[in-house]
N, C-alpha and C positions, 0 to 999 in steps of 0.2 A: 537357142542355138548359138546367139554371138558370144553368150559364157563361155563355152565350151571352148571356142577358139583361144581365148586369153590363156587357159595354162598350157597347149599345144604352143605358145609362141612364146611362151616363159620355158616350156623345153628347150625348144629352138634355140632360144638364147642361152640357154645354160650350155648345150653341148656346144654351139660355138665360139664358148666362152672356154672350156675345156679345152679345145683344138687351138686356141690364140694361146693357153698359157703353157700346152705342151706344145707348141710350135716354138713358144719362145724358150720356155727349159732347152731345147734340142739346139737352137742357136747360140744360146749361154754353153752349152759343153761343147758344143763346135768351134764357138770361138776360144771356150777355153785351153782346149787340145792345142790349137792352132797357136795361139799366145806360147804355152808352155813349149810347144814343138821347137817352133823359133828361137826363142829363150836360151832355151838347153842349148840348141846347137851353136848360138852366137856366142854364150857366156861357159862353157864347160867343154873344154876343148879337150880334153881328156879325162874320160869319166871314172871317178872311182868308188870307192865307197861311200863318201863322206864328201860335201862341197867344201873346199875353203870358203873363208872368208870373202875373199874379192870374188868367184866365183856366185857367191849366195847372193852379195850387192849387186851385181852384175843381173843377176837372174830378177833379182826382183826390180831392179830399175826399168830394163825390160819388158820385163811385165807392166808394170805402171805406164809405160809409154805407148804402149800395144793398144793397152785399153783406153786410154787417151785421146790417140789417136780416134778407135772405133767409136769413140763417142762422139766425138767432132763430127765425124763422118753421119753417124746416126743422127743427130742433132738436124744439119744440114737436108739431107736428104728429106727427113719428116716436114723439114720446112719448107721444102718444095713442093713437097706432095699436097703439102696445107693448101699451098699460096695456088700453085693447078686449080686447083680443089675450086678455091673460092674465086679463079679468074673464071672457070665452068659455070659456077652458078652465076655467075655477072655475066656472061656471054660475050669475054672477053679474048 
């Protein structure tokens, strides 16, 4: 009987392995939305066909700094959750 459990919990892990990587795909397009949303309206103040020049620098500086930013922020944040993490298991 305890064979049997081992590929049930190699399911297990695989489907919430599925759910962490389209959980994270869905936040990669969210924040990508949300970057370009931004972007656009700071750097393209009148939209036309075609970006200019300063327009397109503008857009992608922008963008660079957006994501930047969201990494600091991610970076941070995982590090906290770390450092929780292992004051719990010290029962600190």
């Amino acid at each position: 009987m305890l064979f049997l459990t081992k590929p049930i919990e190699q399911q297990r892990q695989a489907v919430i392995e599925r759910y962490r990587a389209q959980a994270a795909l869905q936040n990669a397009q969210t924040l990508m939305n949300k970057a370009t949303e931004k972007c656009f309206a700071k750097c393209v103040p009148k939209p036309s066909t075609s970006l200019s020049g300063s327009e397109e620098t503008c857009t992608l500086r922008c963008f660079e700094r957006y994501l930047e930013a969201f990494n600091i922020v991610s970076r941070t944040y995982m590090n906290r959750v770390a450092e929780e993490s292992r004051n719990e298991q010290h029962g600190l």
